[in-house]
C-alpha angles and dihedrals in degrees: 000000000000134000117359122231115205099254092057087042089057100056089043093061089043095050092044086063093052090054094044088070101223094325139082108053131317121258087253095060085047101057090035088056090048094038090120099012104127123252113303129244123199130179144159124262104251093071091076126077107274080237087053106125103228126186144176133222120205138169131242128203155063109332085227103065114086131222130222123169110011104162098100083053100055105041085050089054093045092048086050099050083051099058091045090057097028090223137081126262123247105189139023126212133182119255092220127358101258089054098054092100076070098055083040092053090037102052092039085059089053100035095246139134127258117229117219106237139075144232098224105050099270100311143058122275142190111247136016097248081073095080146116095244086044090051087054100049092251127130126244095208135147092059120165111215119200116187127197096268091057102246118141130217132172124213111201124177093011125141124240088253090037089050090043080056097046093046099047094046086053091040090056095039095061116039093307100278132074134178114246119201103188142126091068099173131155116256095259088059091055091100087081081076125074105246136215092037102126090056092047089062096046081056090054094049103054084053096055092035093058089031089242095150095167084062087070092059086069095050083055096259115144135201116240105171150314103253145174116216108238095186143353115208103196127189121168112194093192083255106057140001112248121190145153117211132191122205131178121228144177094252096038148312119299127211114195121195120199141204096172084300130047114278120176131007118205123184112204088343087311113119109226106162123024134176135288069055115079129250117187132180125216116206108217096259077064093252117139116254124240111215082227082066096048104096087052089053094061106134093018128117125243145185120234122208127176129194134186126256110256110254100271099070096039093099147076092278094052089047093053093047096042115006122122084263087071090064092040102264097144092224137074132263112291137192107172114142094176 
C-alpha cells in the first residue's frame, strides 16, 4: 500500500470507526484533523530497516472531550521520543484503530510514513493495560506523555497498569486528554502489533461507503439485530464515558453496557458478546456510532453488528487483560449469536 487517495483515506477513516466500537473520534472530527494533512503514505513494516525506531501516539481520555489545535502537542511529544532514542524516527503507527487519524496526523506533520499495523488488536480499547505489548508481557515504557496545557513528562520502568495510573492522573489533572508517545521499538520487534489494520478498515469502509453489507460478512462482521434504542443512562467520570444503554430488537431486548467503547451485549439479561469481542453499531444511513452520539439516538433504530477478537486475544492472557471479569461482570468472554 502506498500512497492514499482520498477517496481510499476516506474509507479508511470511516472503516476505523466502525472498528473503534463506539470510542476513539467520529468520522467528522477524522477527516476535519487531517483536513490539510498532506497525502498519506502507508506502508507495511517490512519495508523499513529491521534497525528503523518506530513509535506510536495515542490519546487518553474521556470520549466525550474535543480537541482543537494539537500541533504544539504533538511536536513536543516527537522532539521528546527523539532525545530519548537519540536518533530520529522513521515511521509512525496508531496505538489502537479509532485513533489512527492521530499516527496519520502525526507522521504527515513529520514527513513520515504510516505503518500499517496497530498497538490494540484492530479496535479501540479503554485503558492502556489492554494492549499488544501488555499481552506479551512487554513494557510499554518510556512513554512521553504531553498534556493540553503543553507540558511534557516522561514515564520510564513503569508497568502497563503503573503507566494506566500515571497517564489518567495526568489526563484528569489537565482538561481530561493528554497525548501518549510510547511503544518505541525497533522494526524486528514489530511482530508484538497486529498488522494489516489499517487495510481492513479501508475495506470496511468501501462496504459501508457503497452499502455492500454482504461484503462485511467476508471481513468477519456479523449481524446481531435491528434494534430502537428505548434509553441511554450516561455518566461521564471525566476519565472515561460510562453508559448503559437499552435497545429494542426483533429477537429481545439488549442491554449495552460502555467504558468509552462497547463492552457487553446481553439479549433478554443473557450475555452474548463480551469485550475483548466487537460490538459495533450501524446509524440508519449505515454510518458507525460513536458512544459520545448515544443520548441524541434515543427512539432511533440501529443496527447492531458484532466481530471476533483477532487471535491473539482469544486466551487466557487476553481474557484477563480484557474479559468482562476486568470491569467487574462476574462471567467469561462470550461470543454466542444463536
Amino acid at each position: 500500500m502506498n500512497q492514499l487517495s482520498t477517496q481510499q483515506l476516506n474509507d479508511l477513516l470511516l472503516g476505523a470507526c466502525l472498528l473503534a466500537t463506539g470510542g476513539g473520534c467520529t468520522y467528522a472530527e477524522k477527516q476535519t484533523l487531517l483536513a490539510d494533512s498532506p497525502q498519506m503514505k502507508i506502508i507495511d513494516c517490512d519495508e523499513l530497516e529491521p534497525m528503523a525506531t518506530i513509535c506510536t501516539v495515542y490519546a487518553v481520555g474521556s470520549a466525550s472531550v474535543q480537541t482543537s489545535d494539537i500541533r504544539l502537542q504533538i511536536c513536543l511529544g516527537m522532539r521528546a521520543v527523539e532525545q530519548l532514542t537519540d536518533r530520529p524516527l522513521d515511521g509512525i503507527f496508531a496505538g489502537e484503530i479509532g485513533g489512527e487519524q492521530l499516527a496519520m496526523y502525526t507522521a504527515g506533520l513529520m514527513g513520515l510514513p504510516v505503518l500499517d499495523a496497530d498497538g490494540a488488536g484492530g479496535r479501540a480499547v479503554p485503558e492502556i493495560t489492554q494492549d499488544q505489548f501488555a499481552l506479551y508481557h512487554r513494557s510499554t515504557t518510556p512513554a512521553v506523555v504531553v498534556d493540553a496545557l503543553g507540558g511534557v513528562k516522561i514515564l520510564e520502568n513503569l508497568s502497563t497498569q503503573e503507566l494506566e495510573h500515571e497517564v489518567r492522573t495526568r489526563a484528569m489533572e489537565t482538561q481530561h486528554l493528554v497525548f501518549v508517545f510510547d511503544h518505541i521499538m525497533r522494526v524486528h520487534e514489530s511482530w508484538l502489533l497486529n498488522h494489516g489494520a489499517l487495510h481492513r478498515s479501508m475495506k470496511l469502509g468501501e462496504c459501508l461507503r457503497t452499502i455492500s453489507y454482504t461484503s462485511l460478512t467476508a471481513l468477519g462482521i456479523r449481524l446481531v439485530d435491528e434494534a430502537t434504542i428505548l434509553s441511554v443512562r450516561t455518566q461521564d467520570h471525566g476519565d472515561f464515558l460510562r453508559a448503559t444503554v437499552e435497545m429494542q430488537g426483533q429477537r429481545g431486548l439488549y442491554q449495552m453496557h460502555i467504558q468509552n467503547e462497547n463492552l457487553i451485549l446481553k439479549r433478554n439479561g443473557t450475555p452474548m458478546v463480551t469485550c475483548p469481542n466487537l460490538i459495533m453499531l450501524l446509524s440508519q444511513n449505515g454510518r458507525p456510532i460513536h458512544n459520545g452520539e448515544l443520548e441524541n439516538l434515543v427512539d432511533t433504530c440501529v443496527t447492531i453488528l458484532a466481530a471476533r477478537a483477532t487471535p491473539a486475544w482469544q486466551g487466557e492472557r487476553g481474557a484477563m487483560l480484557f474479559g468482562p471479569r476486568r470491569f467487574g461482570f462476574p462471567f467469561d468472554p462470550v461470543f454466542n449469536l444463536a
